[in-house]
C-alpha positions, -999 to +999 in steps of 0.1 A: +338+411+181+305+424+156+300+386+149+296+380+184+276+413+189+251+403+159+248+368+170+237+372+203+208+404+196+202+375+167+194+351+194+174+376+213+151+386+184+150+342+173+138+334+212+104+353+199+095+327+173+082+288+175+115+266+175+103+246+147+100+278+125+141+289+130+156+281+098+189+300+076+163+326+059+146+334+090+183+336+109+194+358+079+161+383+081+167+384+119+209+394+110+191+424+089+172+438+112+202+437+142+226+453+115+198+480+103+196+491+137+233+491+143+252+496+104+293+497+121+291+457+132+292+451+086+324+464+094+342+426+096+309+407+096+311+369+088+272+363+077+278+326+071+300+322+101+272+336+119+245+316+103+262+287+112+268+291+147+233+302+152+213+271+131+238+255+154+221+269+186+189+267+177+189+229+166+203+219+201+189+199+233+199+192+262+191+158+285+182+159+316+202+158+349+195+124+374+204+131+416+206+103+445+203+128+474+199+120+509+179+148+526+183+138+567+188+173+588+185+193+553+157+225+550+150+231+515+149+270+513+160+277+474+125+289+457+121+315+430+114+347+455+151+340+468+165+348+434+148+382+427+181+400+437+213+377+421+236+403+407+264+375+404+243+350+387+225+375+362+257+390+348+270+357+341+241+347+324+240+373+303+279+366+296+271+330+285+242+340+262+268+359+242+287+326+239+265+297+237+227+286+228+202+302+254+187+263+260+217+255+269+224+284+295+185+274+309+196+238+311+228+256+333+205+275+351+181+242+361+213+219+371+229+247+394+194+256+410+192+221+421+228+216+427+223+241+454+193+237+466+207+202+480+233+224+497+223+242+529+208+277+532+242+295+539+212+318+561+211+292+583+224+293+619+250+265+621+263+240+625+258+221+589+277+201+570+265+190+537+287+168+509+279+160+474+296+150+443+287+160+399+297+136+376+296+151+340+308+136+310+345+141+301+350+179+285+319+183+288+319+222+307+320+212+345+340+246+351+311+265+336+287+247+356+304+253+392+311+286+381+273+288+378+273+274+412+299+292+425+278+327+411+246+315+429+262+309+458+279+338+466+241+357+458+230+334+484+252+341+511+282+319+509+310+342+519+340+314+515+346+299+481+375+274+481+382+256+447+409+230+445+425+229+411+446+205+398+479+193+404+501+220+386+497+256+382+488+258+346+454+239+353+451+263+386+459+293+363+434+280+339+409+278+364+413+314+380+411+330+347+383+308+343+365+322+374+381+359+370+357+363+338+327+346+353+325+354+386+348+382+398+348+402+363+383+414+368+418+404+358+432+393+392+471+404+396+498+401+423+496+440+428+458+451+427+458+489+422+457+484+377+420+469+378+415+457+341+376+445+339+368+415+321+337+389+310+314+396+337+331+429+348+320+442+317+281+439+316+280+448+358+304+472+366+296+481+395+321+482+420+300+475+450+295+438+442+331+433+434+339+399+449+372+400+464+401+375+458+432+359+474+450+340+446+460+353+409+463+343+378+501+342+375+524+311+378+531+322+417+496+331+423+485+302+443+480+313+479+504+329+499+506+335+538+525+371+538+495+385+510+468+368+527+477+386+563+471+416+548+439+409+540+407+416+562+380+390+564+346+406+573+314+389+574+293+419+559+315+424+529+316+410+499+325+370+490+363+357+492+376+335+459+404+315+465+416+293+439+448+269+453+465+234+441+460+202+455+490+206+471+503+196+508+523+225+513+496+248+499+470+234+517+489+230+554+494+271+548+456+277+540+442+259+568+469+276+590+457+310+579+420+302+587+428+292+622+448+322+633+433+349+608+392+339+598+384+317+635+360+340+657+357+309+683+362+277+695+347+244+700+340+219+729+372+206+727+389+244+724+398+238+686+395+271+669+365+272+644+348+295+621+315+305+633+301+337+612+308+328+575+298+301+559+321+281+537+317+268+498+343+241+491+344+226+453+364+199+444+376+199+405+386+164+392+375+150+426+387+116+422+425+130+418+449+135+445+421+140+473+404+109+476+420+088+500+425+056+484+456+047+498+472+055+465+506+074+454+510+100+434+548+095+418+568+119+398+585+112+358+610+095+371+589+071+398+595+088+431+568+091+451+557+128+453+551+141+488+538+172+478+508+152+460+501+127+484+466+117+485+463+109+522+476+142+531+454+165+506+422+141+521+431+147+556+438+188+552+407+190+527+384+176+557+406+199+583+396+229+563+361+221+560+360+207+599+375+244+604+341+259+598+306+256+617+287+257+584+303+241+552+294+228+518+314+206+496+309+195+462+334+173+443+334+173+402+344+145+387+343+135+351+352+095+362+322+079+372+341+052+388+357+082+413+335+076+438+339+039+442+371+041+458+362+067+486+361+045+517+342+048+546+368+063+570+369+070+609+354+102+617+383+121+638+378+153+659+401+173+636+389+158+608+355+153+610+337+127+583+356+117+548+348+131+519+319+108+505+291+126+489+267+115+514+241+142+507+236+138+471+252+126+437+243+144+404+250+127+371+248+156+344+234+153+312+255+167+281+239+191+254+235+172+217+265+191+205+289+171+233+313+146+218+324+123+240+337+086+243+304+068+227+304+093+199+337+081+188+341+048+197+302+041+201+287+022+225+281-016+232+248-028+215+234-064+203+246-056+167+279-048+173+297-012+187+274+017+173+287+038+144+310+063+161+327+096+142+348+086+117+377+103+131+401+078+146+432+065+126+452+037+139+493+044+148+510+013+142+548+026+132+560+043+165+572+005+176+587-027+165+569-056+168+582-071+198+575-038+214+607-030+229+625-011+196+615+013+172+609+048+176+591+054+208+594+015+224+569+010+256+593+005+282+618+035+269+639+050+300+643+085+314+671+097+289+659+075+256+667+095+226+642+085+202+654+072+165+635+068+136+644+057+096+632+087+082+649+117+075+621+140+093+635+116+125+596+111+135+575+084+122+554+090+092+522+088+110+532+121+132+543+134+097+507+127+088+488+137+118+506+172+115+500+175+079+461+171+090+463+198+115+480+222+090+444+212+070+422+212+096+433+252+105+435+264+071+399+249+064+385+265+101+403+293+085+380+290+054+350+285+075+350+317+090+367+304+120+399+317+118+403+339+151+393+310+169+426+291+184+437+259+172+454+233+189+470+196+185+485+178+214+513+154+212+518+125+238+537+102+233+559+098+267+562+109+302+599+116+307+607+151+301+642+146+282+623+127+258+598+152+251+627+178+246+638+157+217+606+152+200+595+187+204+625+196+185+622+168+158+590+182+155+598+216+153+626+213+126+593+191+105+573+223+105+603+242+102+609+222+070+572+225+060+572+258+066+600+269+041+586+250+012+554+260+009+557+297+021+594+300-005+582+278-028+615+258-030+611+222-031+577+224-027+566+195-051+562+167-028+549+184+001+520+198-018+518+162-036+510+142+000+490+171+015+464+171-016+466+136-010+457+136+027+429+162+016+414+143-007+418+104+004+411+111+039+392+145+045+371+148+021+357+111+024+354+120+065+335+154+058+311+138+037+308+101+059+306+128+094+275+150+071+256+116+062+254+098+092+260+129+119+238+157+106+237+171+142+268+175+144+283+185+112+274+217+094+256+209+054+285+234+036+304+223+007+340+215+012+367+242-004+381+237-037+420+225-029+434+254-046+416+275-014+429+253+010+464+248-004+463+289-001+447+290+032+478+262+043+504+288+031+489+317+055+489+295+085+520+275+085+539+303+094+518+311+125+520+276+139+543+275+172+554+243+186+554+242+224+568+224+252+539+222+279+560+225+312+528+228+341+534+268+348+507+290+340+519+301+309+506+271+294+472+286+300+477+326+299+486+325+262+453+315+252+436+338+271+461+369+268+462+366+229+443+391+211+432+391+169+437+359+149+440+327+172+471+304+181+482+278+162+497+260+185+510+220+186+517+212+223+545+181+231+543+175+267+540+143+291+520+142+327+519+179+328+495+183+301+472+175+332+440+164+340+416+193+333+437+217+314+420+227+281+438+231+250+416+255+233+400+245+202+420+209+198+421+196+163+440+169+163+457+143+189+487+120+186+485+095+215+507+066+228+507+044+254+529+062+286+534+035+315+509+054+334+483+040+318+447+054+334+465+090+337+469+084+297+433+070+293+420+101+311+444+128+295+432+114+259+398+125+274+408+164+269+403+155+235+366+152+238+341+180+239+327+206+214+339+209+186+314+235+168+319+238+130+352+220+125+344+179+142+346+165+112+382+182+108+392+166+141+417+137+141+424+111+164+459+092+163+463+067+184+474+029+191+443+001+186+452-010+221+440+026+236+414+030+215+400-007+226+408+005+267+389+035+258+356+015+244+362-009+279+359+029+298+330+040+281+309+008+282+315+007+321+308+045+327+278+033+308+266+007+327+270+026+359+251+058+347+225+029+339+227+018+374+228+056+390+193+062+369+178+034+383+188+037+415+178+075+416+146+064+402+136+037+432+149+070+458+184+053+467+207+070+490+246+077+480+256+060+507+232+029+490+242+035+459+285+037+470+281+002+483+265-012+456+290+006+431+322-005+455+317-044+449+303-035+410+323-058+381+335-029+366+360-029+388+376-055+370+382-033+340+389-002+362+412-012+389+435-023+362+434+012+355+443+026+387+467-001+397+489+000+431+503-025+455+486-061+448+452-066+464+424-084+466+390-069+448+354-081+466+326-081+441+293-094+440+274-100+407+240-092+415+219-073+396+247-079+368+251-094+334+283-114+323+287-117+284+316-132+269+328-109+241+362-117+240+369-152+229+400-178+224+411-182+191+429-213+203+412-248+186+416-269+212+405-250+240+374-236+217+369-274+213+374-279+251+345-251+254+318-271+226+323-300+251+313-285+282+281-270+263+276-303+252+274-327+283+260-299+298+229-296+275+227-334+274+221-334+308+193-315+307+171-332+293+135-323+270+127-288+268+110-258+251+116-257+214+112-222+198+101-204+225+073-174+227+063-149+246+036-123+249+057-089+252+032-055+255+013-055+222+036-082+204+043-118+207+082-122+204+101-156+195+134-174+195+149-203+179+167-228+198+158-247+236+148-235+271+149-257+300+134-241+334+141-255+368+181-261+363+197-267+394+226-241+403+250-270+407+248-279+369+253-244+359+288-242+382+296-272+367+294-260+332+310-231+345+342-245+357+344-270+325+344-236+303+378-217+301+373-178+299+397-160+281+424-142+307+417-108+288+376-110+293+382-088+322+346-093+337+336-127+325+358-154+348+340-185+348+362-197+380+350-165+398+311-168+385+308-205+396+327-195+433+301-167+434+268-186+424+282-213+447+280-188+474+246-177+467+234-213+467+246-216+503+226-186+515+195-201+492+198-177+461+205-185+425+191-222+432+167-225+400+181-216+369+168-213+333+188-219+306+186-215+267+204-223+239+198-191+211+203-205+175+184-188+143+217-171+136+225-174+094+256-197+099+261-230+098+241-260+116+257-276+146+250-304+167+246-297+208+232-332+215+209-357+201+175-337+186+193-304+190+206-285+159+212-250+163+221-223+135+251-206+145+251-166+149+270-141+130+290-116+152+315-098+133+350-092+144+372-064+158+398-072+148+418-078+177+452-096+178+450-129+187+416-131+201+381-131+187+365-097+205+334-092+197+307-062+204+278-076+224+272-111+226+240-111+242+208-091+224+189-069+249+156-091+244+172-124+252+178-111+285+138-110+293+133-144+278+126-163+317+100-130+325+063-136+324+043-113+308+031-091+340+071-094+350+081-077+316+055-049+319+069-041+353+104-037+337+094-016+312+069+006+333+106+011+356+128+016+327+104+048+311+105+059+351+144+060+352+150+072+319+167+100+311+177+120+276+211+125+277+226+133+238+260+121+249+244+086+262+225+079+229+203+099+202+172+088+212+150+118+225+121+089+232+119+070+258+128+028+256+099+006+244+120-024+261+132-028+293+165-024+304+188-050+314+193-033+353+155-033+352+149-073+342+175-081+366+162-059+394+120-074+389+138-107+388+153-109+423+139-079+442+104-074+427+087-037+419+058-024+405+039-051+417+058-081+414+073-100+440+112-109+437+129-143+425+163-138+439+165-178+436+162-177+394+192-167+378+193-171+334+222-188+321+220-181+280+241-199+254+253-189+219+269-204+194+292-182+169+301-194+133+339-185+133+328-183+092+304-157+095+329-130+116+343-112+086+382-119+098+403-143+072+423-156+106+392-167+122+385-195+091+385-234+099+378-225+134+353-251+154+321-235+166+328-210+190+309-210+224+302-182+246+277-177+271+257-146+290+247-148+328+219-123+341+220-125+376+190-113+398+194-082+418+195-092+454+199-081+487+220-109+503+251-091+501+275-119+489+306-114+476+337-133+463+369-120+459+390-116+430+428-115+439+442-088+415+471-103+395+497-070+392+529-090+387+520-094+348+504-061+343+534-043+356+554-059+337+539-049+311+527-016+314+548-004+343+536+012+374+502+035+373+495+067+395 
């Protein structure tokens, strides 16, 4: 506890001096002169620890938050004089200052402030009703932030405070422990006489602001008719926490209990409502189980589960909040895409509206410490993905190659027991992945960190007899591990494979992750191997492998244990669920389970902060995942880009939900969230289409050079080389632009060129049906097209008088297909914009923009316009400009297969592939794009 005690008067003392100025010796004069005025904290003192952490804090910033809000029938009333008096809100400040950076608890403090100020004064005589939704970024604290809110609130007045949890009552435990030690500052327990004070409880004790509680912490805590009638609601008194599941059951019980116990009247229609106290509702994981997308939630074994069903948890979620005169509810959700598949549904009189966030939508920024999706698998950019942390390592052995033998085969039953060759009977890259986590505690352990918990999460199927077996395989592998390097008895070989996973893979990752991730990694030496081999010895006997079973003592371990932190490897399936934290996760072994977007998201508890020890993190998982998790991040990307823009032009959410519920990226997504087979309607305005996932097939990447052909030839003379006058600069391309192309020649082209099935956005069938559709209502009529050469591979030939030289884009790798990162370079996209056109893209790009560290590094804003900004001048107009919504920009590439760093790709013809930037418009067009599920299933089996 004295590192924690010196680190935060530390902090207090650092606040005084100029940011720029904070460096180790001033940190280390600042520990002096906390430890002079208090000598006992030496006793135990970790100086570099504590240097660490706080060069750590003080190096950190934070982006900034975006909101759509709509503000009909809403009073602003939050300003500063309101806050003089906010007990709730204070302590817990002062308990996350001991914790984390103070920037980053101001950063808290500014998104909460405005996260309720777009709620209703709860003050206010009724009735209100206002609805929002936060996306943050995946791990990235959303429970620290609504506890924020949830503190704030009750200072305000709120006197209700609902939070749905989860499916399973380890991630409801969680988050009532969560919430005991920010909010009510006590340990809550079935029997409330023992009150033990925790986190908050401890800075403000006093017992007159005590908030009172319905639900516990244990595995039964959830809410319970026979407690709750005990219990005495009273306006006056202090605020009410309940913390239930997302459970039918549950939730038919709760609303049953606020009719007959909490209603003081009734409405026109004699429903009984709640008049006097005005009700907080928050939503964790929002786009789970209570959005009413016609979806079913099934169990292991494929039966749907009743108790999860999201039609029922939607319709008692808007009962509940229909139950009172004055409500607020905020959904948090860390999947952008959430709140495209909330439809607009028929207000009832029980129910009252859905659940759409109709008065606002915040997108949170992260802090620069956050590691998320784009800082491991980077981002989409014109030279390829972005450097990401060099933590990922392929899993190839789990599976034969035909998929259906080996160890752990795709489609494996309920009952499969798995088999492997080896005698540890798990393949050697688990071997390997826990051989890293054995080094990547012992070397937190050397760091100073070693009362900090460590975890590593196994997932590798959903049926619970299989995990049985692999937790013990892996158990008896530890067990092995464990007796040879703590007895010294056939030792040899284990030592022999763990110095050589120390020094062929850690120590070449510490010193990549300090070169080209400074922010993030911490500039110490790594040990010696003699210290780590030691520190290995110490721990091994502390690790404990675990069976995660969904009951809360998945989550009160962590928090119950006291002195030197778990070691812990978790094996579980579905009920490592959405949302629950394994504290301080080192290292991840992931395969493909047939529920394929609940695995996507559950590899997402691997991201987060990682303070001190990232560069010790590991990643295992197939090249299949890791390529669906670069598809998720790109299109959480592109609609973040989209939210900003929108927010920056004053958009509504209901504006912005239309828009987002006929957006492309459903055609990555929806394969994610799959169900019965039906049809998607999308429209591509305001949208690029690249191709960057290409045939490897000769004839039908000959088929593709001919359609480029005849169509160029029938273009006739254009501009060679073209220039244009961009701000201060004059930029250039090499190759031809023709302006004035009619649409029909472009679907033509179109529906000559074969896209590649897997190119999940890019279907040239569905591009040309959709432009021919525009052309009907007189949009995308006039085209300008360009062919983009000056690449350094070979010359070829489009037509007579036009030679182009092919462009380098380097392979990933992918079987049987050339996939590529971006085809298209963010300038070429601006090529058919005048010069007054460009400046008013660029002048709205700088007005949308936002810093956001786990977006991209930059802390300056863009010198070139974005692509949502070209598209939107082009066919709507701003700033200025009037809109083109008839000219759409059709660009063409050639690729040398040569030049793409991948021995299969060689003798290849040229390969073609093409980029479409369609003009935003207002028409409201759309095609529709029958999902195909038959294959899919197949495949992948059945998604919740």
């Amino acid at each position: 506890m004295s590192n924690q005690s010196v680190i935060k008067f530390a902090q207090e003392l650092l606040l005084n001096e100029e940011r720029n100025t904070v460096s180790p010796a001033l940190i280390n004069a600042k520990i002096d002169q906390v430890l002079a005025f208090q000598p006992s904290w030496q006793n135990g003192f970790d100086r570099e620890a504590a240097i660490a952490e706080l060069v750590r804090r003080f190096s950190l910033w934070v982006g900034t938050d975006s909101t759509i809000h709509n503000d009909d029938g809403h009073k602003p009333w939050l300003e500063a004089a309101r806050k003089t008096d906010w007990r709730y809100w204070q302590r817990y400040r002062e308990y996350l200052e001991s914790r984390m950076s103070v920037l980053a608890v101001d950063a808290l403090d500014r998104s909460t402030d405005t996260i309720l100020g777009m709620l209703e004064d709860p003050l206010r005589e009724g009735p209100w009703d206002r609805r929002g939704l936060v996306v943050g970024h995946v791990q990235s604290g959303k429970t620290g932030n609504y506890t924020g809110l949830v503190c704030k609130a009750a200072d305000a007045g709120y006197k209700i405070i609902i939070v749905l949890a989860g499916l399973h009552n380890n991630l409801r435990s969680q988050t009532q422990m969560r919430l005991d030690e920010g909010f009510l500052g006590y340990e809550t327990r079935p029997i409330a006489d023992d009150i033990r004070e925790i986190g908050v409880g401890l800075i403000d004790r006093d017992p007159a602001i005590r908030p009172n509680y319905v639900t516990n912490r244990t595995n039964n805590g959830d809410f319970n008719t026979a407690r709750a009638n005990t219990l005495g609601i009273t306006p006056e008194q202090r605020p009410w926490l309940f913390v239930v599941k997302k459970n039918k059951t549950i939730l038919t019980r709760l609303l049953a209990w606020i009719r007959h116990h909490v209603a003081d009247n009734q409405d026109a229609n004699g429903r009984k409502v709640v008049r006097r106290l005005p009700l907080l509702l928050i939503d964790d994981e929002a786009d789970h189980a209570s959005v009413d997308t016609g979806e079913q939630i099934f169990d292991e074994n494929g039966l749907p589960d009743e108790e999860h069903e999201p039609t029922a948890i939607n319709s008692l979620t808007r009962k509940i909040l229909n139950t009172f005169v004055r409500s607020a509810y905020v959904g948090y959700t860390a999947t952008p895409f959430a709140n495209i598949f909330i439809h607009e549904r028929g207000q009832t009189a029980e129910e009252g509206p859905d659940l759409f966030p109709s008065a606002f939508i915040a997108n949170l920024a992260a802090p620069s410490t956050y590691v998320g999706p784009a800082q491991i698998f980077g981002l989409r950019s014109d030279a390829g993905r972005t450097l990401g942390l060099p933590l990922y390592r392929e899993i190839k052995d789990h599976v034969s190659e035909d998929g259906k033998g080996g160890w752990m085969p795709h489609t494996h039953k309920n009952g499969y027991v798995p088999v492997s060759e080896r005698d540890t009977g798990i393949p050697e890259s688990l071997e390997r992945a826990i051989e890293s986590f054995l080094i990547s505690c012992a070397v937190r352990k050397l760091r100073g960190q070693g009362a900090a918990h460590c975890s590593m999460l196994v997932h590798v199927t959903r049926f619970t007899s299989v995990q049985k077996i692999v937790h013990q395989r892996v158990e008896e592998h530890v067990l092995s591990l464990r007796q040879r390097l703590v007895r010294r008895i056939g030792h040899e070989d284990a030592e022999a494979r763990l110095e050589h996973l120390w020094n062929s893979d850690f120590l070449p990752t510490i010193e990549s992750a300090r070169r080209n991730f400074p922010s993030f990694v911490d500039q110490m030496d790594p040990p010696a191997w003699s210290d780590v081999l030691e520190s290995v010895r110490l721990i091994v006997a502390d690790v404990d492998v675990r069976m995660i079973n969904g009951t809360a003592k998945d989550a009160l371990d962590y928090a119950d244990q006291t002195g030197p932190g778990l070691k812990v490897i978790a094996v579980g399936g579905d009920k490592l669920s959405r949302g629950l934290t394994l504290e301080g996760l080192c290292v991840s072994y992931f395969l493909r389970t047939s529920k394929m977007y609940d695995t996507l998201m559950q590899m997402g508890r691997w991201f987060g902060y990682r303070p001190g020890y990232i560069d010790l993190c590991r990643l295992y998982t197939t090249a299949e995942l890791a390529d669906w998790f670069g598809h998720i991040a790109d299109a959480a990307e592109e609609l973040r880009e989209e939210f900003d823009i929108m927010a920056a032009s004053g958009a509504t959410p209901r504006e912005y939900g239309l828009k987002v519920q006929s957006h492309p990226v459903l055609l990555v997504t929806s394969r994610l969230k799959m169900r019965a087979a039906k049809s998607l309607m999308l429209s591509f305005s305001g949208q690029v289409s690249e191709t960057v996932t290409l045939f490897t097939d000769p004839a039908i990447l000959a088929r593709n050079l001919d359609a480029a052909r005849q169509f160029v030839s029938r273009l006739g003379d254009g501009e060679d080389d073209p220039e244009r006058n961009r701000g201060e600069t004059t930029q250039r391309w090499q190759g031809r632009l023709w302006e004035g192309v009619a649409g029909s020649d472009v679907i033509a082209f179109l529906n000559g060129y074969k896209t590649h099935p897997v190119a999940y956005k890019v279907n040239s069938i569905l591009l040309a049906e959709f432009i021919g559709k525009m052309n009907a209502v007189g949009e995308l009529t006039k085209w300008t097209v360009a062919v983009i050469g000056g690449g350094r591979g070979e010359s070829c030939s489009l037509s007579d008088g036009l030679s182009v030289s092919m462009l380098k884009r380097a392979s990933e790798g992918a079987e049987g297909r050339y996939s590529i990162g971006r085809l298209l370079s963010p300038r070429d996209e601006g090529l058919d914009l005048n010069a007054a056109e460009w400046n008013a893209a660029l002048s709205a790009t700088q007005a949308s923009w936002k810093p956001d560290p786990a977006r991209s590094k930059s802390t300056e804003a863009p010198s070139e316009p974005s692509g949502p900004a070209i598209r939107r001048v082009r066919g709507e107009g701003i700033n200025g400009q009037d809109g083109h919504p008839e000219r759409g920009l059709l660009l063409l590439y050639l690729l040398d297969p040569a030049q793409a760093d991948d021995a299969r790709l060689a003798g290849l013809p040229p390969v073609v592939g093409f980029g479409i930037s369609f003009p935003a418009s207002e028409s409201g067009t759309k095609v529709e794009y029958k999902v195909n599920n038959v294959a899919w299933m197949q495949e992948y089996g059945g998604a919740d």
